[in-house]
Structures are given as structure tokens and as C-alpha cells.
PyMOL commands that place a pseudoatom at each C-alpha (Angstrom):
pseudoatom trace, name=CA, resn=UNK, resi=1, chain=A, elem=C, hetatm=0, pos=[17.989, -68.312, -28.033]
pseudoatom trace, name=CA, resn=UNK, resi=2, chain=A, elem=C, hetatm=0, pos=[16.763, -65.182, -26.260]
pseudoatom trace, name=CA, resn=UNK, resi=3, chain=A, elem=C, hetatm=0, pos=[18.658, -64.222, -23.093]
pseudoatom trace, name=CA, resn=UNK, resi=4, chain=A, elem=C, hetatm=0, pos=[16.333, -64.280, -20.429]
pseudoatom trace, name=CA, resn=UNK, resi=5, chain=A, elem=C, hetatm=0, pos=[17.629, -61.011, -18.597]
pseudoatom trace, name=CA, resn=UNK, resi=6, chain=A, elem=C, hetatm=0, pos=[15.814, -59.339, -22.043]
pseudoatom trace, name=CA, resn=UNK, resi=7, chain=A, elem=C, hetatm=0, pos=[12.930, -60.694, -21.020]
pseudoatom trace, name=CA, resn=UNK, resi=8, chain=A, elem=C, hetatm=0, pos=[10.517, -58.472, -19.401]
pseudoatom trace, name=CA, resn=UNK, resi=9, chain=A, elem=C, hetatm=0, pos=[7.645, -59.649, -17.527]
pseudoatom trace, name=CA, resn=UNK, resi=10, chain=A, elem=C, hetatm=0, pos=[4.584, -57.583, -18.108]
pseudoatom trace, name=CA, resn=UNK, resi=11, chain=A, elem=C, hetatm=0, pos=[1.143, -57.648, -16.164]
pseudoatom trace, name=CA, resn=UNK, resi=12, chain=A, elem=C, hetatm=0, pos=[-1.522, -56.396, -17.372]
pseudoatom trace, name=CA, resn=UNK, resi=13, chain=A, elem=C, hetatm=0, pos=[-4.263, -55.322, -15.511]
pseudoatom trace, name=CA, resn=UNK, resi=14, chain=A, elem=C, hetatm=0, pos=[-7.597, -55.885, -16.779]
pseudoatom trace, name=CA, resn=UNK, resi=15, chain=A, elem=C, hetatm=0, pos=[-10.349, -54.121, -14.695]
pseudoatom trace, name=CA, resn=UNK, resi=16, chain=A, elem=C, hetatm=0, pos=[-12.982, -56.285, -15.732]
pseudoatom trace, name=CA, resn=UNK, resi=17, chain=A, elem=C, hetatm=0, pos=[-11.357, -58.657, -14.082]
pseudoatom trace, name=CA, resn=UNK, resi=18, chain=A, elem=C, hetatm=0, pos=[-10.351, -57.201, -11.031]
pseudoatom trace, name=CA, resn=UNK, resi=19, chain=A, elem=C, hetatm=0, pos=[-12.176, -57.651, -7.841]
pseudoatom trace, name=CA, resn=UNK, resi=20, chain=A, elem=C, hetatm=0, pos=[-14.920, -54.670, -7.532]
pseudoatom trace, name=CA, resn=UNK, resi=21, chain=A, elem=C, hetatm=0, pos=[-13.070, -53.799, -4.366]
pseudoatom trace, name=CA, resn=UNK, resi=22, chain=A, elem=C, hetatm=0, pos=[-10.243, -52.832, -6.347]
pseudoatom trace, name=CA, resn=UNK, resi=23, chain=A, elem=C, hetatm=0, pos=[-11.584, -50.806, -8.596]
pseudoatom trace, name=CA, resn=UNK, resi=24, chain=A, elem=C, hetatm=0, pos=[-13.783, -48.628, -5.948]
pseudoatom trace, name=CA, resn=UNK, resi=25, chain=A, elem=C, hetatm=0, pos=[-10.236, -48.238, -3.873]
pseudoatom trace, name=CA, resn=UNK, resi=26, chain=A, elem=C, hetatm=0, pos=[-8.735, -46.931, -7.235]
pseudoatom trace, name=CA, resn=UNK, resi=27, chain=A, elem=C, hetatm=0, pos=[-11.268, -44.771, -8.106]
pseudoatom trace, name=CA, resn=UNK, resi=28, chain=A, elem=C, hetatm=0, pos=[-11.189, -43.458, -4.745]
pseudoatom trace, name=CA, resn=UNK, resi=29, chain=A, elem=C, hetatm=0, pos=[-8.003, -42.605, -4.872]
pseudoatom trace, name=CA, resn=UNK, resi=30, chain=A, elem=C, hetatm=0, pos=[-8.026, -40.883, -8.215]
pseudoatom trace, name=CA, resn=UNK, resi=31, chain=A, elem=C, hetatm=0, pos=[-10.904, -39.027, -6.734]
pseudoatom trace, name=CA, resn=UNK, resi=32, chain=A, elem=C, hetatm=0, pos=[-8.839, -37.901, -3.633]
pseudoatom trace, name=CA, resn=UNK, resi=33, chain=A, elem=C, hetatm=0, pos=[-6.094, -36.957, -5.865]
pseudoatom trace, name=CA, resn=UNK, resi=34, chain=A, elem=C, hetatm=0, pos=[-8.348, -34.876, -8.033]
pseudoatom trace, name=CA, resn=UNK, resi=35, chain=A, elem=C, hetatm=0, pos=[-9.787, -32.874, -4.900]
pseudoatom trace, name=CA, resn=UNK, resi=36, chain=A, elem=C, hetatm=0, pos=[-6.100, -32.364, -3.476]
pseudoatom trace, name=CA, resn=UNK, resi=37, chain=A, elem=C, hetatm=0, pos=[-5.210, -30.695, -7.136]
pseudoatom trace, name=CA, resn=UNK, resi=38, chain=A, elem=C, hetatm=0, pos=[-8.377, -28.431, -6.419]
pseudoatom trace, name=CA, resn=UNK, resi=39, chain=A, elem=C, hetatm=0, pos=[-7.883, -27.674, -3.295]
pseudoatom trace, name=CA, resn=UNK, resi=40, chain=A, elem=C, hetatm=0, pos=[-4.152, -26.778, -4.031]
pseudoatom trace, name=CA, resn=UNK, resi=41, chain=A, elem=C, hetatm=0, pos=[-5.126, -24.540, -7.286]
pseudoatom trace, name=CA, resn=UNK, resi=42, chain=A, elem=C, hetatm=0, pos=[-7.773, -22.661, -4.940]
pseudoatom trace, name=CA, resn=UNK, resi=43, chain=A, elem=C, hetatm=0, pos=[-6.021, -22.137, -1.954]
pseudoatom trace, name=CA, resn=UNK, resi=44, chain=A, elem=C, hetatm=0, pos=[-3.071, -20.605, -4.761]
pseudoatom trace, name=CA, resn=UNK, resi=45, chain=A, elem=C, hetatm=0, pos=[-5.581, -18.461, -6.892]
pseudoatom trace, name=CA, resn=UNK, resi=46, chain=A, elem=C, hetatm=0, pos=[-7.062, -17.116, -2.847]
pseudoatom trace, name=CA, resn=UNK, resi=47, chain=A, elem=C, hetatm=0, pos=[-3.160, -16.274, -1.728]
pseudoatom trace, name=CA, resn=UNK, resi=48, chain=A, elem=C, hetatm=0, pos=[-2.580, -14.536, -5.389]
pseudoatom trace, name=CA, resn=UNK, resi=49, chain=A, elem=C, hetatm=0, pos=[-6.155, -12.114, -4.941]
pseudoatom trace, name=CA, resn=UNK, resi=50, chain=A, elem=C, hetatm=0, pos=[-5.439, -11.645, -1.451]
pseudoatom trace, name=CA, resn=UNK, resi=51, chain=A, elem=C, hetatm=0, pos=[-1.823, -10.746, -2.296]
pseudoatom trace, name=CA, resn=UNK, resi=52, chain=A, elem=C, hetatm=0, pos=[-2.971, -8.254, -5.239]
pseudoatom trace, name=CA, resn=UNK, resi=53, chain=A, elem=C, hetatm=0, pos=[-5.319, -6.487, -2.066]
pseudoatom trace, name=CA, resn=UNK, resi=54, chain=A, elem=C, hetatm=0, pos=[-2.823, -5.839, 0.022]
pseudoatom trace, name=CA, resn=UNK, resi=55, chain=A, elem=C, hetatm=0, pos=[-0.239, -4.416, -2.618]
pseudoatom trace, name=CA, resn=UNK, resi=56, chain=A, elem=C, hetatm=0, pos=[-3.080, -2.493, -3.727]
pseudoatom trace, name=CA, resn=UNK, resi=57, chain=A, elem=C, hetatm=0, pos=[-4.188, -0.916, -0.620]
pseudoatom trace, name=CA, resn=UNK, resi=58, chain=A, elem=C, hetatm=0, pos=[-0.286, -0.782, 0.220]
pseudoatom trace, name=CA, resn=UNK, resi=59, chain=A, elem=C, hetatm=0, pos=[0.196, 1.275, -2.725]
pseudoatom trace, name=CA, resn=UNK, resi=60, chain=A, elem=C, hetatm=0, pos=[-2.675, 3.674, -1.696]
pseudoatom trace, name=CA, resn=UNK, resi=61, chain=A, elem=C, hetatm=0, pos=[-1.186, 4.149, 1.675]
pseudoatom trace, name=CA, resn=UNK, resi=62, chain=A, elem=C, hetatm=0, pos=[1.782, 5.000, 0.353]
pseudoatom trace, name=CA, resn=UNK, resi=63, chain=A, elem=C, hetatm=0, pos=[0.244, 7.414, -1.957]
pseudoatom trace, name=CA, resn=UNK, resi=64, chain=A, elem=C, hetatm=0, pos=[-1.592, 9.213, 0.538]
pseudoatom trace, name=CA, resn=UNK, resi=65, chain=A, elem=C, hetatm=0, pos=[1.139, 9.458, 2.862]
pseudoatom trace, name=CA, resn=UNK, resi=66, chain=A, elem=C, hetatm=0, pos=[2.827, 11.541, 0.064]
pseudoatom trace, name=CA, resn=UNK, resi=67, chain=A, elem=C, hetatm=0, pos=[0.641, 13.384, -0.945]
pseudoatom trace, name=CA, resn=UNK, resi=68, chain=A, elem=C, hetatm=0, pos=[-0.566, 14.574, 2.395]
pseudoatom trace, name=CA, resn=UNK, resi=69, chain=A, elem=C, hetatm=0, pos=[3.012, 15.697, 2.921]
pseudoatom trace, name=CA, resn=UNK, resi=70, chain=A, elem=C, hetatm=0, pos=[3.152, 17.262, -0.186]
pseudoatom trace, name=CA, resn=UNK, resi=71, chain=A, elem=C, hetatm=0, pos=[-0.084, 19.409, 0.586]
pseudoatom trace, name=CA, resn=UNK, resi=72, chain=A, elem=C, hetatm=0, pos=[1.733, 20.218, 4.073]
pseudoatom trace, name=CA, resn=UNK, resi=73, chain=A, elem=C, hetatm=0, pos=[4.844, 21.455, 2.078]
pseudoatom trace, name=CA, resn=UNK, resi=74, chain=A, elem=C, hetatm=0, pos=[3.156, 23.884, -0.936]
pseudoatom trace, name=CA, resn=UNK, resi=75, chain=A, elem=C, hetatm=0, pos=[1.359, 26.399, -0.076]
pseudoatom trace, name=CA, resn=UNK, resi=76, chain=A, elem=C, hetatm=0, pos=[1.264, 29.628, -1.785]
pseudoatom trace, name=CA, resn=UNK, resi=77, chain=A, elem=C, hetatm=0, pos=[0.476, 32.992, -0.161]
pseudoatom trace, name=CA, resn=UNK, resi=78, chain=A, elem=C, hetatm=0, pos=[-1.584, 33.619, -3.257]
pseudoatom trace, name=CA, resn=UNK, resi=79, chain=A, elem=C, hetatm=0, pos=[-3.293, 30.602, -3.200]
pseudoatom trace, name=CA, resn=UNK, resi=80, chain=A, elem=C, hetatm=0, pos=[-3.794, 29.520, 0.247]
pseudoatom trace, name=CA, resn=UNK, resi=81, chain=A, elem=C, hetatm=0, pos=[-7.169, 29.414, 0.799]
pseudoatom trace, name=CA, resn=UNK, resi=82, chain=A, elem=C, hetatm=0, pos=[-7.208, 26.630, -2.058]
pseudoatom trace, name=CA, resn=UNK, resi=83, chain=A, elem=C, hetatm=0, pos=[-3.654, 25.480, -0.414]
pseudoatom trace, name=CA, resn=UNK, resi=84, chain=A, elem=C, hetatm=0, pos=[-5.746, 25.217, 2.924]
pseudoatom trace, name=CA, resn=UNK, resi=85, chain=A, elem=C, hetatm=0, pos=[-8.592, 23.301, 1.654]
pseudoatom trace, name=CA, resn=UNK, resi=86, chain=A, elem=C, hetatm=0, pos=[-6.262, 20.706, -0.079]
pseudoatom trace, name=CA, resn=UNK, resi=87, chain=A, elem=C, hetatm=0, pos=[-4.915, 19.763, 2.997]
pseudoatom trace, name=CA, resn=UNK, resi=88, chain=A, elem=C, hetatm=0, pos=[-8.146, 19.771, 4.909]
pseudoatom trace, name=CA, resn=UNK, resi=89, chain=A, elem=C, hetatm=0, pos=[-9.162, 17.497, 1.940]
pseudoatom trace, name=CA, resn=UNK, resi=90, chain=A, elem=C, hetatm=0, pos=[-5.942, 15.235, 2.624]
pseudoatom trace, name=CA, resn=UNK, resi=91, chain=A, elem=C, hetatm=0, pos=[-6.706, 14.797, 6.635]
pseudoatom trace, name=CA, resn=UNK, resi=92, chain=A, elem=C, hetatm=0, pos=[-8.877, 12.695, 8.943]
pseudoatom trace, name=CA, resn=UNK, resi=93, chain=A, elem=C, hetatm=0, pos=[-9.189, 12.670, 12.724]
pseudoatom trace, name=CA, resn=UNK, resi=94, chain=A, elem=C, hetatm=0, pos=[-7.049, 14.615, 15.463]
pseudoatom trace, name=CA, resn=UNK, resi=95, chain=A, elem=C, hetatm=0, pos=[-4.716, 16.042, 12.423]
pseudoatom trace, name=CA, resn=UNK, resi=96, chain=A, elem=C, hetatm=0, pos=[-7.744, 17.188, 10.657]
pseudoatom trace, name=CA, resn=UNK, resi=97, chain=A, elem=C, hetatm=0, pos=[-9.817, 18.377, 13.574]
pseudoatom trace, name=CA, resn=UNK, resi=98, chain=A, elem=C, hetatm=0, pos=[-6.562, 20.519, 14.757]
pseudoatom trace, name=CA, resn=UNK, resi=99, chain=A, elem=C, hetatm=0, pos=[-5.370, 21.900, 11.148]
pseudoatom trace, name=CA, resn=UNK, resi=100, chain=A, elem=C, hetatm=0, pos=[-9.406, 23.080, 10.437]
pseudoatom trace, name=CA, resn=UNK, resi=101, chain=A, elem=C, hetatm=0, pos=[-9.353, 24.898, 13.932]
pseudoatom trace, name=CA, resn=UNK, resi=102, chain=A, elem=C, hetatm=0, pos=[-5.929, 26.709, 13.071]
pseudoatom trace, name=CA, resn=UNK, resi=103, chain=A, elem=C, hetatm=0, pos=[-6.702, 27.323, 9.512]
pseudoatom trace, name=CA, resn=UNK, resi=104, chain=A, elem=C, hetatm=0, pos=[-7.386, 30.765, 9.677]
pseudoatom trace, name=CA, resn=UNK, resi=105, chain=A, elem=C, hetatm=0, pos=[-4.650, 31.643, 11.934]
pseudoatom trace, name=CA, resn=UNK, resi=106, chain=A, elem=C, hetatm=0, pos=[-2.222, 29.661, 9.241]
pseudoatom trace, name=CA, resn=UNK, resi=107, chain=A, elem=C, hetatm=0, pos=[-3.769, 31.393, 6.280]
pseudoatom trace, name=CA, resn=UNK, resi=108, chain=A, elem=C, hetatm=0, pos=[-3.306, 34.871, 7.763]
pseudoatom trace, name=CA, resn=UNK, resi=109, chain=A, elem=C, hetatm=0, pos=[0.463, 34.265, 8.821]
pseudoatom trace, name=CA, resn=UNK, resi=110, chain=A, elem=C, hetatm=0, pos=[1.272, 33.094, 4.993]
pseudoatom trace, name=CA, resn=UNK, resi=111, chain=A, elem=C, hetatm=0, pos=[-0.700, 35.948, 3.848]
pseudoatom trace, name=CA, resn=UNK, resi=112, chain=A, elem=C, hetatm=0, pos=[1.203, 38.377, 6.477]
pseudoatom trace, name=CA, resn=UNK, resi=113, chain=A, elem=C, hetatm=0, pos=[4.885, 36.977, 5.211]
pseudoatom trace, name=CA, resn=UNK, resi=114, chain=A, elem=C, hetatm=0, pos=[3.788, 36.666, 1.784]
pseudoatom trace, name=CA, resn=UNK, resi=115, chain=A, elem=C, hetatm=0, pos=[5.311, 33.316, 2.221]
pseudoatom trace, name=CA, resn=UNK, resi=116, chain=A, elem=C, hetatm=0, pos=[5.418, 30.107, -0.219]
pseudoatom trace, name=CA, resn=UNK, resi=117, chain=A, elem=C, hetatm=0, pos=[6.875, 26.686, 0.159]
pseudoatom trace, name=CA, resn=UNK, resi=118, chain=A, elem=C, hetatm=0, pos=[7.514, 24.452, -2.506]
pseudoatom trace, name=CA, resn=UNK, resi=119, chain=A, elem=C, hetatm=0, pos=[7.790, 20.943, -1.333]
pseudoatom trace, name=CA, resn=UNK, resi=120, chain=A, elem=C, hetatm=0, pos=[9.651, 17.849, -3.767]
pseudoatom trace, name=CA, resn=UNK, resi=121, chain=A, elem=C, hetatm=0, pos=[8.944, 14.399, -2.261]
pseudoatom trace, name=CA, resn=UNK, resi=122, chain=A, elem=C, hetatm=0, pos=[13.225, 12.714, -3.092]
pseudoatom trace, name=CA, resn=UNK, resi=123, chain=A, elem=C, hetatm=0, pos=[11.685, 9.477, -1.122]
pseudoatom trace, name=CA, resn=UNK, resi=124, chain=A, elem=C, hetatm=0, pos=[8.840, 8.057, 0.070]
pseudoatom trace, name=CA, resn=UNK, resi=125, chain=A, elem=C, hetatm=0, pos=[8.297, 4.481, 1.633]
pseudoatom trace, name=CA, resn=UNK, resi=126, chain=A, elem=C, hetatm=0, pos=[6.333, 2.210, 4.155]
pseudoatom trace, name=CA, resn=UNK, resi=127, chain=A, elem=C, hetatm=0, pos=[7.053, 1.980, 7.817]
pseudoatom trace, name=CA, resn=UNK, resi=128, chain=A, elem=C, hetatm=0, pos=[4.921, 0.069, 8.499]
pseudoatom trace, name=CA, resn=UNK, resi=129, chain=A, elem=C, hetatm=0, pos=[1.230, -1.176, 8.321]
pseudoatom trace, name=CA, resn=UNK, resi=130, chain=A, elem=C, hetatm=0, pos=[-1.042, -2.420, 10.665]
pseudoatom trace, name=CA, resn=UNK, resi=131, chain=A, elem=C, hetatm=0, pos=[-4.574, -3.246, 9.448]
pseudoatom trace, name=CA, resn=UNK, resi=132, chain=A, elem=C, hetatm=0, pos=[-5.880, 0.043, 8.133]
pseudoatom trace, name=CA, resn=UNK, resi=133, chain=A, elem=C, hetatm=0, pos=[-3.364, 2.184, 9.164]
pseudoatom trace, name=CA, resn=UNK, resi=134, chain=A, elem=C, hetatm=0, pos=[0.251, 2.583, 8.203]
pseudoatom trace, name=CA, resn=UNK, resi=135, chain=A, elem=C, hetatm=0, pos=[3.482, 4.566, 8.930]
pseudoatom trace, name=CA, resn=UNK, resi=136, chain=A, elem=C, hetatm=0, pos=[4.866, 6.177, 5.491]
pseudoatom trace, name=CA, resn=UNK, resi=137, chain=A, elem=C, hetatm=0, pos=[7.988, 8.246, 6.296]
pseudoatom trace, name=CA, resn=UNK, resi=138, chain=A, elem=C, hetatm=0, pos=[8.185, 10.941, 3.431]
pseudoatom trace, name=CA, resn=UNK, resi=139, chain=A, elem=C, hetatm=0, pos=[12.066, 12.513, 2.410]
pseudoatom trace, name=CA, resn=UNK, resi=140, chain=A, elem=C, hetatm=0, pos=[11.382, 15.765, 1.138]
pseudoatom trace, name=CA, resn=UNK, resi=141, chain=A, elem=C, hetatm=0, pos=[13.168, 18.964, -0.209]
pseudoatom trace, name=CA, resn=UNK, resi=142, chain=A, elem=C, hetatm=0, pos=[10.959, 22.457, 0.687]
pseudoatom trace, name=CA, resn=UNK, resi=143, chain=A, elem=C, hetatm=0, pos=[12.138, 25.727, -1.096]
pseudoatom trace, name=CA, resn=UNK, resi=144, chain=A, elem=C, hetatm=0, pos=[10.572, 28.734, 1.022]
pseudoatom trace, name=CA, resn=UNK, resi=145, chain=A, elem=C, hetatm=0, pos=[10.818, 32.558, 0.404]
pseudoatom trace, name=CA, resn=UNK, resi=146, chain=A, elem=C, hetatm=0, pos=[8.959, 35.408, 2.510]
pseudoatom trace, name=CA, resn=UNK, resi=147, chain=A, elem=C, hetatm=0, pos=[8.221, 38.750, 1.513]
pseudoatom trace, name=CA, resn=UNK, resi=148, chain=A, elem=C, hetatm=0, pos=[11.607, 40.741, 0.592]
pseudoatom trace, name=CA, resn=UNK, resi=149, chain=A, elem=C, hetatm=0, pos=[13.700, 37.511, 1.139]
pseudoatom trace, name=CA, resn=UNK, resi=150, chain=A, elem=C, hetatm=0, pos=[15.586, 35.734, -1.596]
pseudoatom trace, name=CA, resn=UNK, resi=151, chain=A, elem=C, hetatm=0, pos=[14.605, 32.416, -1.654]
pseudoatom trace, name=CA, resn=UNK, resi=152, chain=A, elem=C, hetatm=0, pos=[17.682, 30.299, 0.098]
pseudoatom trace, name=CA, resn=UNK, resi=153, chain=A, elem=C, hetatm=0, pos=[18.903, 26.747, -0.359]
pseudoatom trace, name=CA, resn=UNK, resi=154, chain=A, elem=C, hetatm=0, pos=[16.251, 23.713, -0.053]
pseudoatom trace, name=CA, resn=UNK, resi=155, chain=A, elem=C, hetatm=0, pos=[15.623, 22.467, 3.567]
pseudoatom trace, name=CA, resn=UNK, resi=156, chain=A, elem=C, hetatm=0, pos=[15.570, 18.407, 4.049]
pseudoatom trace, name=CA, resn=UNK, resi=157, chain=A, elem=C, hetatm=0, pos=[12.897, 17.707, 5.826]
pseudoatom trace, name=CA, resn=UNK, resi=158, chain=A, elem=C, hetatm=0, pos=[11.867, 13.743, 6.910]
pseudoatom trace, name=CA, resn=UNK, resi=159, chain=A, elem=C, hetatm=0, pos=[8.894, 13.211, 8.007]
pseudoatom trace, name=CA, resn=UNK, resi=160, chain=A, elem=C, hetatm=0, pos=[6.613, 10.327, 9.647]
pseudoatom trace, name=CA, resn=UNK, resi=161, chain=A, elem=C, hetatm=0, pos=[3.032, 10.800, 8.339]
pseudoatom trace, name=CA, resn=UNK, resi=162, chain=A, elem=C, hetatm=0, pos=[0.255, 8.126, 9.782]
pseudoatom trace, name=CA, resn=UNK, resi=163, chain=A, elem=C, hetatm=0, pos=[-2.384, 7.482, 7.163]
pseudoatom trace, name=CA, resn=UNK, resi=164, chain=A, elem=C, hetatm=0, pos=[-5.808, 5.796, 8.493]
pseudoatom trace, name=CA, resn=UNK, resi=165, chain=A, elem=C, hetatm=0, pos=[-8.698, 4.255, 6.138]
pseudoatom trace, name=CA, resn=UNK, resi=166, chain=A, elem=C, hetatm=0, pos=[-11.253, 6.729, 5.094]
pseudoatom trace, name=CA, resn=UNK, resi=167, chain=A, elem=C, hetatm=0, pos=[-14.390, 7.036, 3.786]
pseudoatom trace, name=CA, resn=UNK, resi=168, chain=A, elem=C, hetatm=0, pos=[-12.698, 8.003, 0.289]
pseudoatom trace, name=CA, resn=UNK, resi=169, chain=A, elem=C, hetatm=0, pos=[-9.357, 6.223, 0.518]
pseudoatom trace, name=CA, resn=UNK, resi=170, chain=A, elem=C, hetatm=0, pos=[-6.548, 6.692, 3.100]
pseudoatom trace, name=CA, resn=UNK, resi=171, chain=A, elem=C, hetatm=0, pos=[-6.443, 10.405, 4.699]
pseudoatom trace, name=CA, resn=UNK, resi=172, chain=A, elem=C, hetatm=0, pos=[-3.457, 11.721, 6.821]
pseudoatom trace, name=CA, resn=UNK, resi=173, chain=A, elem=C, hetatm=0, pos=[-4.262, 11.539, 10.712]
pseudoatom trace, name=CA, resn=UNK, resi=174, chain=A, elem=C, hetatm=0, pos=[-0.489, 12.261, 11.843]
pseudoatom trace, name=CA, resn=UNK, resi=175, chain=A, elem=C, hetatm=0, pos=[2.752, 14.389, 10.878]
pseudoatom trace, name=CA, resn=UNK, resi=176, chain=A, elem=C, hetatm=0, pos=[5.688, 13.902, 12.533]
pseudoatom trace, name=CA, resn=UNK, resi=177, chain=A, elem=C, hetatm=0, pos=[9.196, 15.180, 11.951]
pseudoatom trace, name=CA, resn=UNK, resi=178, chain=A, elem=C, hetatm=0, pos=[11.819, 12.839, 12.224]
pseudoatom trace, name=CA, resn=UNK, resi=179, chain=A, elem=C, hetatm=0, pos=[15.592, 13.358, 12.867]
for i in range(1, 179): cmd.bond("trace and resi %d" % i, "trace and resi %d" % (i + 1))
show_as sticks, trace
zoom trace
């Protein structure tokens, strides 16, 4: 005789014979369920592009800031009206309007002291960021020599450049030393 604790009861549910209530309530349900999922998997696939933007235009930030103090820290005697122009090419706003109206005084001192820099970025890293702009505080190592002077030990330099959106990218609008 079969122990009745074995026994299982099982229903099974026939939808033909369920009330048509029923049925509408469980396909309304599965339909619910089905728009959750799809909501869920597009608000997730929005966070993920919106996430790849900002590293992306983090990364280009970060880029500019070093390079614009990079541009700042080589310039050649021999070179500098090409040195000049890259960091004309590197600036936006105040920074620019201010470097462009001391260029030629700039080029003729290098020129004068036959001086040239050599500038090695050791670190580079975000501040911070605030909509189009950001704070990217550059570590560098600059090698100078003048006319009849050995070239001495590398000076540390750190630095707090501002970057700002651009026509072409992000440009340098500030350059600050930093102790």
C-alpha cells in the first residue's frame, strides 16, 4: 500500500478552462514582466554608452592637458617659431589671447639665450572635471641649457593646466604652477 506522505497532489491548470478573467490577468502580467526586462536592458545599454562618453572625453582632457604642458616645456631656440605655433595651436581663451600677444617677445628671449627646454611628462592625471572643462595637474621633468651653459640637473616642475572644449577637441585655457 502506498504511503500517503509519497503522494503528491498535482493541479493542473488547463487554460481552456479557466475563467477568461484569468487568463487576461496572466497575460497581463507576463506582459508587464516583459516591459520591466526592456526597460531594465535599456536603461543598462544607455548607462554603458553614456559611460563610454565620458571616459572618452575624460581621456581627451587628459590628453590635452599633457600635451599642452608638454608644448609649454620644449621649445628649441632653433625651432621656436614652430615651438611657438605649437603652443598657440594647443591654447584657447585668456591663455591663448595672452601667449599670441607675448609671442614675439618669448621667441626673441629664446633666440637671445640660445635657450632649449626639454620637457618629460613622469605623471599626468585628472583633478577634476566639470562639464567641459577639467583640471589635469601634469608632473614633469624640464632639462634646460642657455648659450655657454652646461646643461644642469632636471627641474620638477607640477603644474595645474585647465583644459576647456574646443572647436577641435580640448585646448589649454590655464597654466598654473603648483607647490
Amino acid at each position: 500500500m502506498a504511503d500517503p506522505a509519497d503522494e503528491t497532489d498535482e493541479v493542473q491548470v488547463d487554460e481552456a478552462t479557466m475563467p477568461a478573467t484569468d487568463r487576461r490577468g496572466r497575460r497581463r502580467v507576463g506582459a508587464a514582466v516583459l516591459v520591466l526586462l526592456a526597460a531594465a536592458t535599456a536603461m543598462a545599454g544607455w548607462r554603458d554608452v553614456q559611460t563610454r562618453r565620458t571616459d572618452a572625453a575624460h581621456a581627451q582632457m587628459l590628453a590635452a592637458g599633457r600635451e599642452g604642458a608638454l608644448a609649454l616645456t620644449n621649445v628649441d631656440h632653433n625651432e621656436v617659431d614652430r615651438d611657438v605655433q605649437r603652443i598657440l595651436d594647443a591654447s584657447t581663451g585668456a591663455f591663448y589671447d595672452d601667449f599670441a600677444q607675448r609671442a614675439e617677445t618669448f621667441k626673441a628671449a629664446a633666440r637671445k639665450a640660445q635657450s632649449t627646454s626639454v620637457g618629460t611628462v613622469r605623471e599626468a592625471g585628472l583633478e577634476s572635471v566639470d562639464g567641459d572643462t577639467a583640471q589635469v595637474l601634469v608632473a614633469l621633468s624640464v632639462m634646460t641649457s642657455n648659450r655657454g651653459e652646461p646643461a644642469k640637473q632636471p627641474t620638477l616642475w607640477r603644474t595645474r593646466v585647465t583644459v576647456d572644449k574646443a572647436d577641435d577637441g580640448f585646448k589649454v585655457s590655464s597654466v598654473e604652477f603648483v607647490a
